[in-house]
Steps between C-alpha positions, in 0.01 A plus 500: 500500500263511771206704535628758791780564296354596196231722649654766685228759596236696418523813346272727673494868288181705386576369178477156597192549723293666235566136263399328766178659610401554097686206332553238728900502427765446796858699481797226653893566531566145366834314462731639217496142353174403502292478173123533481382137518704451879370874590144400398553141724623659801179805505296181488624320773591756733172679489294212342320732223481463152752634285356591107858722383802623666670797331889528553712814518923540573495857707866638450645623819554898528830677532514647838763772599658594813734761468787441271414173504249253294325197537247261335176328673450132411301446193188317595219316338122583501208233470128641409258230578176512379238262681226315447113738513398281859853481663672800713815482725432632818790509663507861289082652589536763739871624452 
C-alpha cells in the first residue's frame, strides 16, 4: 500500500489542536487496513519527522435519520501519532 493511500488527512478539531500544541501528537483519518508499523512509515516519509508511537482507534459510523427513513455513515479508522520532542509537521501550524 502506498503512502497517499494510507494517510488520508488530517484531523483538525480543538481536541486535536490542544495534543498538538501540549503533546506533540498528530490526529490522521488513515486507511481502514492499515496497521501501526505502515501508519508510522508513511507519517515519516510524507512529512519526514520522527515517529516515537502511533495510537490506533476504529470510530463506528453514527445512525443518521431522515424521516421515516435510516441510514449508517461509514465506519472509519483514527491514527494518533505522537512525534519525536524536535520534529513538528507544519503543514498543520496556523490552521
Amino acid at each position: 500500500m502506498e503512502v497517499h493511500q494510507i494517510i488520508k488527512r488530517i484531523l483538525v478539531t480543538e481536541k486535536s489542536t490542544v495534543a498538538r500544541d501540549e503533546f506533540n501528537k498528530y490526529h490522521f483519518e488513515v486507511d481502514r487496513k492499515a496497521n501501526k508499523v505502515q501508519i508510522g512509515n508513511a507519517v515519516e516519509k510524507l512529512f519526514k519527522v520522527k515517529v516515537v508511537d502511533v495510537r490506533v482507534l476504529h470510530v463506528l459510523g453514527k445512525v443518521k435519520r431522515l424521516g421515516r427513513i435510516t441510514g449508517q455513515k461509514s465506519s472509519w479508522k483514527k491514527a494518533i501519532v505522537t512525534l519525536d520532542a524536535g520534529s513538528r509537521i507544519e503543514i498543520t501550524e496556523g490552521v
